[in-house]
Every structure is written in C-alpha cells, then in structure tokens.
C-alpha positions in Angstrom: 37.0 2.7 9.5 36.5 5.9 11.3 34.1 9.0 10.4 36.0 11.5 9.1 35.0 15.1 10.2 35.3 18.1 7.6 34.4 21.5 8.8 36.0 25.0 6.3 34.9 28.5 6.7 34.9 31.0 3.9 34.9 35.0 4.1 35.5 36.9 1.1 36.2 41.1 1.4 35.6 43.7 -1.5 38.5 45.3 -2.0 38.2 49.2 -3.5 41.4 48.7 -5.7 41.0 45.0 -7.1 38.9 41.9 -6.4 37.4 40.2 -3.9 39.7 39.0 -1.3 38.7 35.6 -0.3 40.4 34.1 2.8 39.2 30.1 3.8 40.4 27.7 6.2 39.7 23.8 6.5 40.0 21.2 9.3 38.9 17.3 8.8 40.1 15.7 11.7 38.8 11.7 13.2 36.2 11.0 15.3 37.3 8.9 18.0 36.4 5.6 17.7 35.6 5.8 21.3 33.4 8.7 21.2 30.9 6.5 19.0 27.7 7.8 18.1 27.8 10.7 21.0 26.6 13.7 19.2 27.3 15.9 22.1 31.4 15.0 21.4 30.7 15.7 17.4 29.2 19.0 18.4 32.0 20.1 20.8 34.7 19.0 18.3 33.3 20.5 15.6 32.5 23.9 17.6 36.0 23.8 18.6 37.2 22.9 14.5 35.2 26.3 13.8 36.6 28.4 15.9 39.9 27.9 15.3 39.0 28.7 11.5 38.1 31.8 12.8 40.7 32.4 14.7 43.0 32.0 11.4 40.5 33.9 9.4 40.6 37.3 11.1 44.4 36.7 11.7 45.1 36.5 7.9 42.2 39.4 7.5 44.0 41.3 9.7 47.5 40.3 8.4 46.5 41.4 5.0 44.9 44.5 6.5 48.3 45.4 8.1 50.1 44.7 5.1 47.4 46.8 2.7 48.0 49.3 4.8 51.8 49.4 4.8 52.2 49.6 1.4 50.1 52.7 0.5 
C-alpha cells in the first residue's frame, strides 16, 4: 500500500467590515513506491506540495482583494 502524503496551508485575514477571511488549500498526493524510504524525495515533494498552496493562496487573497475592492 503506498504512504500517502498530506500537506494544507491555512491563512486567515481580518477583515474591517465582517469576519475573518480564511483562505486554505490541501494536497495529499502518493509517494512513489520507487522513491522508498528516500527522505530527500519526501522533502522535495512536499516543498513543492507547499508551494503551490501558496501559490493558490495569495491568488484567491488577491482575487478577493480585487473583488473587495470592486465593489466599494
């Protein structure tokens, strides 16, 4: 059976008007069964899992940001 990899990334922003906004993003991906026990593949793949949640994190911050300000 193979290991299972969860990473997730939370930000929540105050917002002056209402409450917090919370914005999270999950990956669980694999682990190649032919990366075994290498740690320095687990490490790479999970670096990489992590930053594309922050790539999607600041691009629904700044999606929401856009749209905020839009609408005043």
């Amino acid at each position: 059976m193979p290991k299972k990899i969860r990473v997730s990334m939370n930000q929540a922003i105050g917002q002056p008007d209402a409450d917090s906004l919370i914005v999270k993003c999950g990956v669980e991906f694999d682990a190649e069964p032919s990366q075994g026990q290498d740690s320095d593949v687990h490490r790479t793949d999970v670096a990489a899992a992590l930053e594309v949640c922050r790539q999607i994190l600041a691009e629904e911050l700044t999606r929401h940001q856009q749209t905020h300000v839009a609408a005043q």
